[in-house]
C-alpha positions in Angstrom: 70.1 66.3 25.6 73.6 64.7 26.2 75.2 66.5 23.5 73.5 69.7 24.8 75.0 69.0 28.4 78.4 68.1 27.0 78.6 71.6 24.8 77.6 73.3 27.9 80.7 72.4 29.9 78.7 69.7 32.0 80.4 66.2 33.1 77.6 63.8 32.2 78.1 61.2 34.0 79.0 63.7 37.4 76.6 66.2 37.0 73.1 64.8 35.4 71.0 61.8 36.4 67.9 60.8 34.2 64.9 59.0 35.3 61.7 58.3 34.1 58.4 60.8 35.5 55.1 60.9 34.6 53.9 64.5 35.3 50.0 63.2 34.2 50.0 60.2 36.3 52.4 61.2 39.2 54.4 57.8 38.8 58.1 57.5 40.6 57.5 61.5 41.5 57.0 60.8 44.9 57.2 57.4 45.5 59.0 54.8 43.6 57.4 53.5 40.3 55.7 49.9 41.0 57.6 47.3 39.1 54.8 46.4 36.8 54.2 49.5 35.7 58.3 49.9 34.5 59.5 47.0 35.0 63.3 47.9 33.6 63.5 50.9 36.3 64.5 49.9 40.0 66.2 53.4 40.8 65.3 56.8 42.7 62.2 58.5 42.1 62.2 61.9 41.5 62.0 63.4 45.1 64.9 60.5 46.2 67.0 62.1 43.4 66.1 65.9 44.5 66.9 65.1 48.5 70.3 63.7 47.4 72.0 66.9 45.2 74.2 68.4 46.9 73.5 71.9 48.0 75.8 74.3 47.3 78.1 75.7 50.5 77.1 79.4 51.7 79.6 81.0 54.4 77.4 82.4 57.4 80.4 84.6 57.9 81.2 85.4 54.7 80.0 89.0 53.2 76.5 89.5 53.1 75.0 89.3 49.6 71.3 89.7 49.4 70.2 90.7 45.6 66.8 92.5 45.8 64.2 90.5 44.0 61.0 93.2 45.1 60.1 95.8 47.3 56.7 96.6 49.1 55.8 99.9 51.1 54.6 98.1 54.5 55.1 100.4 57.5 58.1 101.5 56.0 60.3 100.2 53.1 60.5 96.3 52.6 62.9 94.6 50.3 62.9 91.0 49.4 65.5 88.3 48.4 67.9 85.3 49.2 71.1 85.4 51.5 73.3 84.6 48.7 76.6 84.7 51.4 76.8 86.1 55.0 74.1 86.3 57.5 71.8 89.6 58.4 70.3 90.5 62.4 67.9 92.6 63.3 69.6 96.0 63.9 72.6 95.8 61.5 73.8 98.9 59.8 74.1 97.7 55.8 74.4 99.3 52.5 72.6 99.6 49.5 74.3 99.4 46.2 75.0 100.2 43.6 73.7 103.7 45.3 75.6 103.2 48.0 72.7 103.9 50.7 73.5 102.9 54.6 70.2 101.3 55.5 68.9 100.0 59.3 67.4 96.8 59.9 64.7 97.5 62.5 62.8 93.9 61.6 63.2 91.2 59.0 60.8 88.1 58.3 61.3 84.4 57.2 57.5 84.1 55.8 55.1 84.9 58.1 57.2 85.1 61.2 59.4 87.7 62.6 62.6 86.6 63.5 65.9 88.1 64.6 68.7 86.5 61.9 68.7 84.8 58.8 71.0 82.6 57.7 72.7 82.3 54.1 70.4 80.8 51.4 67.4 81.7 53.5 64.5 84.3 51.1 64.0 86.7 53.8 62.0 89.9 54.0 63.7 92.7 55.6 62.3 96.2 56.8 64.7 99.1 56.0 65.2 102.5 57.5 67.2 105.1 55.5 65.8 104.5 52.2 63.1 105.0 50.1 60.8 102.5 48.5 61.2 104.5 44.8 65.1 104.8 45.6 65.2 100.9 45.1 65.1 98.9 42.6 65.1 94.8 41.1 68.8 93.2 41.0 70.0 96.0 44.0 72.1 94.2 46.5 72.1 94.5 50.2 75.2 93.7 51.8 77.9 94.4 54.7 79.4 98.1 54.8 82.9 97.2 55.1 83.0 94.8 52.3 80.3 96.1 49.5 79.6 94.6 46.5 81.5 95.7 43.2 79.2 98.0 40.7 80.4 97.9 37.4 79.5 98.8 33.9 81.9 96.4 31.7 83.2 93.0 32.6 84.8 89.9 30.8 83.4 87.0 30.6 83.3 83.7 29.4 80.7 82.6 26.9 79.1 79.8 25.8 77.1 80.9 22.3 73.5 78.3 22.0 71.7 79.8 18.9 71.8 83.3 17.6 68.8 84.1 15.7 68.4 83.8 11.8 71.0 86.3 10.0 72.8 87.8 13.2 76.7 87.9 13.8 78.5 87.7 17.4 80.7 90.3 17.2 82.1 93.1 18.3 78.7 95.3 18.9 76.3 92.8 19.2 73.6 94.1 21.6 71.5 91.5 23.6 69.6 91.4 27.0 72.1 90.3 29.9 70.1 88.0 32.9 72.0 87.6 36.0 70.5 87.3 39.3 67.7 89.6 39.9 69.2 91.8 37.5 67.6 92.5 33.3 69.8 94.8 31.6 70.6 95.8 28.1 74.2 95.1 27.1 77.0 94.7 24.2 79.6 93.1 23.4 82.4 95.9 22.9 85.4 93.0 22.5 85.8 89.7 21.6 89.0 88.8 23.5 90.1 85.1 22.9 88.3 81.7 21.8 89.0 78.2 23.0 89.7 75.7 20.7 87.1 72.9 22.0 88.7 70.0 20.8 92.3 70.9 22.5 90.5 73.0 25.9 92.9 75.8 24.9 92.5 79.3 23.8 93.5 80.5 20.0 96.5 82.2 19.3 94.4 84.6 16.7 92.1 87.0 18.1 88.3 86.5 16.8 86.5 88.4 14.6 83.5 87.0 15.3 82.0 83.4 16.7 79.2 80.9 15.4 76.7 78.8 17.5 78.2 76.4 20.2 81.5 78.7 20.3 83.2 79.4 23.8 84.6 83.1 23.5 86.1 85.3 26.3 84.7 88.6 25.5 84.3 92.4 27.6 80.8 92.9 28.1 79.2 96.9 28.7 76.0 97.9 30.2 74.7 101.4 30.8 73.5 101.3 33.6 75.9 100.3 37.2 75.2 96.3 38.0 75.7 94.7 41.3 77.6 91.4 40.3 81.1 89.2 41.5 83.3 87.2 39.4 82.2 83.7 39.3 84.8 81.8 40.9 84.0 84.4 44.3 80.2 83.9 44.2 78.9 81.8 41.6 74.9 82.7 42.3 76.2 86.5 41.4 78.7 85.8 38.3 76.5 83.6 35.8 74.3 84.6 33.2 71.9 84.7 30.4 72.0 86.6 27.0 68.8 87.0 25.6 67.7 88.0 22.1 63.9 88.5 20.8 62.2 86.2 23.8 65.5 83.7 22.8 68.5 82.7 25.0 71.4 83.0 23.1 74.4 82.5 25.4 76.3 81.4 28.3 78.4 83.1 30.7 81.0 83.4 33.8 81.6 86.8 35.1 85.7 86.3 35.0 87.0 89.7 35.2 85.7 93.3 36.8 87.0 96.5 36.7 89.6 97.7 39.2 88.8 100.4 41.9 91.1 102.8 40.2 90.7 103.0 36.8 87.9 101.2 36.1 89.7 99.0 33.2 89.1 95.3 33.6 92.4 93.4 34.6 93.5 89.7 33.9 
């Protein structure tokens, strides 16, 4: 597992704790192991472990960024997810992208009860006006009119390849099944771009022509469809990602680089 961590980017020591669980017998889950069953363990159980990560910050009066998990028809449209940033009231004017609907909030619910905000990081039901249930769908965001979410169709990113399957090549044209958030969309790889050296942490002066398992590439990733996303450093929760190919994950990545406004061409 620690070379695993390691090849993924993660500080050991910083950002992983182990401990010893038993899922059959429930031992230092929720209360601490008794000494004579593990004699050689006097730290943290589980939940102790849980209760002290740190949760992530989430600015209340940042832009709202609520990707759409489901939908229900329940007097009206409903639309589920998580306040990834920003904060939604009962009567705010929002829109829908990528199709760029303006929506009303006449109600929204934390479970069963009705209430009149939700705060960031808070999975929320909210009842829409303006929109059709069929007009929505999975990995949609919600957010603030004035500051909308980009929607994109190529990207760079960083990469971190795991395992590509028996006989297949990461290279320019490699086609996979891109994760991120609520979002599952075909994509490929139109461009590898650059690849760090991982013994030096630097990029390589030659341009790949194509990577093998454990490489970190930077690479401009298509999709054909417009996706809702943000580069990682903005909105982490919104700008990392699976590749999947055949039921297998395959890669890594960081949203780095979108498009610009005006051209559409991503920009370093």
């Amino acid at each position: 597992m620690i070379p695993f961590l390691k090849s993924s980017q993660y500080n050991v020591k910083k950002d992983a704790q182990f401990l010893p669980i038993s899922g059959l017998l429930g031992s230092n889950m929720k209360t601490r192991v008794e000494e004579g069953v593990c004699a050689w363990w006097d730290g943290p159980c589980l939940f102790e472990a849980l209760d002290a990560v740190e949760v992530p910050p989430r600015d209340p009066e940042g832009p709202l960024r609520m990707p759409i998990i489901d939908k229900i028809k329940d007097l009206g449209t409903v639309v589920m997810g998580k306040t990834e940033s920003g904060s939604i009231c009962e009567g705010d004017s929002l829109l829908m992208m990528p199709n760029k609907a303006v929506v009303k909030v006449p109600a929204l619910f934390c479970d069963e009860d009705r209430v009149r905000y939700a705060d960031p990081g808070e999975n929320v039901r909210v009842r829409l006006s303006g929109i059709e249930e069929e007009d929505i769908l999975s990995g949609f965001v919600l957010c603030g009119v004035a500051k909308p979410i980009p929607a994109v169709t190529e990207f760079v990113a960083q990469l971190q390849i795991l395992e590509l399957l028996d006989n297949a090549i990461f290279t320019a044209g490699y086609k996979a099944v891109l994760h991120i958030h609520a979002i599952v969309e075909e994509c490929e790889i139109v461009e590898l771009m650059q690849q760090i050296d991982l013994k030096k942490k630097k990029p390589m002066k030659k341009k790949p022509l194509f990577v093998k398992n454990r490489a970190i590439v930077l690479c401009r990733v298509q999709v054909n469809n417009l996706i809702c996303i943000e580069k990682f450093s903005d909105f982490p929760q919104l700008g990392r990602f699976t590749l999947r190919s055949e039921g297998k994950t395959v890669a890594l990545g960081k949203v780095t680089t979108l498009p610009t406004v005006a051209n559409n061409a991503c920009t370093t």
